[in-house]
C-alpha positions in Angstrom: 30.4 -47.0 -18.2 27.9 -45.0 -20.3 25.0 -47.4 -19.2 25.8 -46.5 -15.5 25.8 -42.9 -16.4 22.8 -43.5 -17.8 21.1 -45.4 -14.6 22.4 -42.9 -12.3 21.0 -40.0 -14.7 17.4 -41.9 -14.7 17.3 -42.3 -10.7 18.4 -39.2 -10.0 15.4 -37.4 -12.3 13.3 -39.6 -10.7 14.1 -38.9 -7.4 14.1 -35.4 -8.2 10.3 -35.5 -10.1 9.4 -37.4 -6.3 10.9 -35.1 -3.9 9.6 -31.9 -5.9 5.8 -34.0 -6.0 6.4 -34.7 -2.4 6.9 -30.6 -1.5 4.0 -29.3 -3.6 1.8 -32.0 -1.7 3.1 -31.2 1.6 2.5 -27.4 1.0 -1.8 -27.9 0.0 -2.2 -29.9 2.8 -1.0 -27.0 5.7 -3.4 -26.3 8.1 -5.1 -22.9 8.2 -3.5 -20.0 10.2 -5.8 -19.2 13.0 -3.9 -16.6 15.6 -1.0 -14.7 15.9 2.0 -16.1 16.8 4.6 -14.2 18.6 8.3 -15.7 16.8 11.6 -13.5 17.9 9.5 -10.5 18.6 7.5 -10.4 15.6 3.7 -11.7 15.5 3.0 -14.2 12.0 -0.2 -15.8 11.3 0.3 -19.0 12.6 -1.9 -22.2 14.5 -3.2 -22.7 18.0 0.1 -25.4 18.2 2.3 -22.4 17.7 3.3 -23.7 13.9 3.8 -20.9 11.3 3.6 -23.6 8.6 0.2 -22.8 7.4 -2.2 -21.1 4.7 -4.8 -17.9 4.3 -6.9 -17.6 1.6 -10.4 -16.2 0.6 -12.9 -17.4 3.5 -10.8 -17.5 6.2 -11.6 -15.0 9.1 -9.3 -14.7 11.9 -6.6 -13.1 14.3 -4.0 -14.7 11.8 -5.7 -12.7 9.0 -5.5 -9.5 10.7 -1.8 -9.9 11.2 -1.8 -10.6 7.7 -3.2 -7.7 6.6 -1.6 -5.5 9.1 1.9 -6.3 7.8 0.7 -6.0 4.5 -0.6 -2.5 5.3 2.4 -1.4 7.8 5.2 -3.2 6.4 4.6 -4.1 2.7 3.0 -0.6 0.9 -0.6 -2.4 0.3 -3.8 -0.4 1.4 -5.7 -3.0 2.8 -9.0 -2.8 5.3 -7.2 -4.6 8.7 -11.1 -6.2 9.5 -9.5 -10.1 9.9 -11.7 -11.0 6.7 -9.7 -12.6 4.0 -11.8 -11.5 1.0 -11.2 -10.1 -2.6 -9.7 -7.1 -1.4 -7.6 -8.6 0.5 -6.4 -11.6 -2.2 -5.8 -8.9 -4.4 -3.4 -7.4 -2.5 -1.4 -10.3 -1.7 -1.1 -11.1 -5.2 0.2 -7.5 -5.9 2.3 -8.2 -2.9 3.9 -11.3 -3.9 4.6 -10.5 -7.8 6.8 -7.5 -6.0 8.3 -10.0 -4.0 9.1 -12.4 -6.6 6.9 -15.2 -4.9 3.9 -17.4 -6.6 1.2 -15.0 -7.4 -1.7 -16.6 -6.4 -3.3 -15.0 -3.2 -2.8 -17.6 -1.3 -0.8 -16.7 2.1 1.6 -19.7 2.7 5.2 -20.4 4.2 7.3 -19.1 0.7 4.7 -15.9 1.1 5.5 -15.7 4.8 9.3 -15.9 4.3 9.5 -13.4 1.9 7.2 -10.6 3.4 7.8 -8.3 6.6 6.2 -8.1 9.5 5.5 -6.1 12.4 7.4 -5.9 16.3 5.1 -6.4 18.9 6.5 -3.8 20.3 5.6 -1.3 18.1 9.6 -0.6 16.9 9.0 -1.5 13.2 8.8 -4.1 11.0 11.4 -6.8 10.3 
């Protein structure tokens, strides 16, 4: 009995260490966001395939980066230039943005960033 404990204890960190290696590969290799993307009224950065499943970082000049910055200006409290250049002023903002959200600090703009921020209504009724 205690030896199957054991096995089923050993396969399931295993499977574990896998599945959490598997998610941290999955999340470097996302495309970069390249336009808005209109989702239940709101605009997210997102691809030219309509996926929101992708990253911004430093370099990265765009539509999608504008919406970036424009929710992190109009719906987030950070002071940022809305120009569609993700540079140091920029990166510096989302990682004051995301320790305030409680999300990996590293100014990187990715889905758990994305999920935990608020963006704007196309319509100009707010953010959500």
């Amino acid at each position: 009995m205690l030896r199957t404990v054991r096995v089923v204890a050993a396969a399931a960190l295993t499977l574990s260490g896998l599945w959490l290696g598997a998610a941290q590969a999955s999340a470097a290799s996302l495309p970069s966001c390249t336009v808005a993307v209109p989702n239940l009224g709101v605009f997210f950065p997102g691809t030219s395939s309509g996926s929101t499943d992708c990253m911004l970082g430093v370099g990265n000049q765009s539509e999608a980066v504008n919406v970036l910055q424009s929710a992190m200006t109009y719906c987030n409290g950070e002071n940022v230039a809305i120009d569609g250049v993700f540079g140091p002023a920029t990166k510096n903002a989302l990682i004051r943005l995301q320790s305030r959200l409680g999300v990996a600090a590293d100014g990187v703009y990715g889905p758990q960033t994305r999920n935990a921020m608020h963006f704007m209504y196309f319509n100009g009724g707010g953010c959500r």
